[in-house]
N, C-alpha and C positions, 0 to 999 in steps of 0.2 A: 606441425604447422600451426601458426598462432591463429587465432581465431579471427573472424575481421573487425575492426576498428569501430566501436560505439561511437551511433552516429547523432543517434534521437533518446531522448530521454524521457519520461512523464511522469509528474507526479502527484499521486491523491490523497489530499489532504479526508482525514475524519469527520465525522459525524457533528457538527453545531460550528465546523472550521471552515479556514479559509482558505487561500493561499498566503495569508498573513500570520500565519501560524510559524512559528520558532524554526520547525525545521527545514517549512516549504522555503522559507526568506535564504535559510544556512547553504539550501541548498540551490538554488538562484543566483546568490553572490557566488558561490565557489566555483558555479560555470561560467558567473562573468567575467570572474577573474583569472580564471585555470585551461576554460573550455569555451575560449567564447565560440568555436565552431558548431561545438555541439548543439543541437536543435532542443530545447529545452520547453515543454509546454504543462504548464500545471492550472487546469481550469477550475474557475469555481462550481462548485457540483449543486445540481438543482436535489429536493429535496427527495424527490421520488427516485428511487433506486434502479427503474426501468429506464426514465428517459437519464439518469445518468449513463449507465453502460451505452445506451443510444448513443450516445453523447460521445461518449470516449471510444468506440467502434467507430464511429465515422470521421472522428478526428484523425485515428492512427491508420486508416484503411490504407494509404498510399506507405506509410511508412516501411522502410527498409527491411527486408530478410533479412535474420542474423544480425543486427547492427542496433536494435531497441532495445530498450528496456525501461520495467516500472518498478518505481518506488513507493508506496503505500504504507501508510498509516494508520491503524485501527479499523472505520466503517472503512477507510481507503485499501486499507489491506485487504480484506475482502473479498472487495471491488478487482484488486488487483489479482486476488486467485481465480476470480469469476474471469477475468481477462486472458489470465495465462493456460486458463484450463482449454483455450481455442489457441491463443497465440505461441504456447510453449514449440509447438510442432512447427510451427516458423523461427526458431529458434530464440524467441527472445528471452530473456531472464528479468526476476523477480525479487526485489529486499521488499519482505512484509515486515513491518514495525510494531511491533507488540498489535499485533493483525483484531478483529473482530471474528469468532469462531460463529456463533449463533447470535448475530445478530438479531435476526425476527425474534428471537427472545428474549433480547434484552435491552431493543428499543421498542417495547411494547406501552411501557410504563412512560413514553418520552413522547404518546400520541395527543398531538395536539399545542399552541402557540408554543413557538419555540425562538432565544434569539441568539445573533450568534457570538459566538467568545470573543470574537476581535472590533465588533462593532455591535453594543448593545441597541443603537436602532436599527439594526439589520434583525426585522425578523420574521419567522415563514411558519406556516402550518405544516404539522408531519400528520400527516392524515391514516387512519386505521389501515387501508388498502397499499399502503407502502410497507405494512408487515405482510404482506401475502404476494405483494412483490419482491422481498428480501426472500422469504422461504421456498420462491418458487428458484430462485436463480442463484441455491448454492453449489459452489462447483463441486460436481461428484459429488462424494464424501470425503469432508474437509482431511480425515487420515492418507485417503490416497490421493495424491495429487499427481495428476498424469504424467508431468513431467518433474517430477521430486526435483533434482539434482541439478536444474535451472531457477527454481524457487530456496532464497538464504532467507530463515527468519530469526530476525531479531528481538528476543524478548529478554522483559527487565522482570526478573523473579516477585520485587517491590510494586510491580504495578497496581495500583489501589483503585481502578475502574475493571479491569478484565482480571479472569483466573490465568494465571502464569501457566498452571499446569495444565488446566485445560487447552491453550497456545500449542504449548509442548506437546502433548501427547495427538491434537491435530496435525503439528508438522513433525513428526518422530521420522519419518522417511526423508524426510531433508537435510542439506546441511543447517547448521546452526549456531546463535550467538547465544549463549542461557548465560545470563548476565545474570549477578549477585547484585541486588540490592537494585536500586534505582524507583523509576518512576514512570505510569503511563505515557505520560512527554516524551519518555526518555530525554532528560536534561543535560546529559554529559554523551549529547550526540556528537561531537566531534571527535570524542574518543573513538567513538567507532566507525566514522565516517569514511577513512580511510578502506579498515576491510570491506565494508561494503563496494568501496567502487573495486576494490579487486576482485570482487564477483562477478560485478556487471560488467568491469569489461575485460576480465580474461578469465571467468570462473572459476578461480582463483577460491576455493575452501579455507575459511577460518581456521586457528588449530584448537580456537576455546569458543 
């Protein structure tokens, strides 16, 4: 039986990003041009990590059984396991993008004016108490993820902001993309754009 037809989509942009970010834009265009049916929603995230999830919970709350899915990047990736770790049992699936493992540890050093990468007067306070909101709301423990085999991550071995292997060794129970070489962007996203959507919409397993 094929699965049912992706109907919604979301996606969360990283940490000092936007939805003007390289991949949110790649992946925007390719539903306006590929998918314009598809319900497409990628918001910009407030800086506190609580009234985000707030945020993206009551966004998707109507959204379709079986028919969602999110796409995540870095602080978005996350965000996106902290999502899938309630939403997996309503079937939806998950591409984390070279994900954020421990965050609260490693946006510790980043407390305090911050501005954003696509718009230098864009800029916000990350306040101490959004590390103790990051560490309260990680999902399980990042090794098991309750529903593995709905969650594809994508990681680039090259990435020069996060540990590859620590990525890796959080999502060993999942399927996965361990890219040689590359970059925390991942900048040669359209190479792999393709498998990705054969995850999200037929669960479709990479072979590399």
């Amino acid at each position: 039986m094929n699965p049912p037809a992706l109907t919604h989509l979301l996606y969360l942009h990283g940490f000092r990003s936007s939805p003007q970010s390289m991949k949110a834009r790649k992946v925007a265009e390719w539903v306006a041009r590929e998918r314009p049916d598809l319900h497409f929603w990628c918001p910009q995230l407030p800086p506190s990590p609580l009234e985000a999830i707030a945020l993206l919970r009551a966004g998707v709350a109507d959204w379709p059984v079986g028919q969602s899915a999110v796409i995540g990047s870095s602080l978005g990736g996350f965000y996106a396991a902290v999502l899938l770790d309630t939403l997996g049992s309503l079937g939806w699936r998950a591409v984390l993008i070279n994900p954020a493992v421990q965050p609260a540890r490693d946006l510790a050093r980043y407390i305090g004016e911050q501005r954003s990468w696509h718009d230098p007067l864009d800029r916000f306070f990350f306040r101490a108490e959004f590390i103790d909101e990051l560490r309260a709301m990680a999902p399980g423990t990042p090794q098991t993820p309750r529903t593995p085999k709905q969650l594809l991550a994508v990681i680039a071995q090259g990435d020069e902001v996060l540990d590859a292997h620590e990525m890796r060794a959080a999502y060993a129970a999942c399927p996965m993309l361990w890219l040689p070489g590359g970059d925390h962007a991942l900048s040669d996203f359209d190479e792999h754009w393709p498998a990705m959507m054969r995850f999200l919409t037929h669960g479709e397993e990479p072979c590399a």
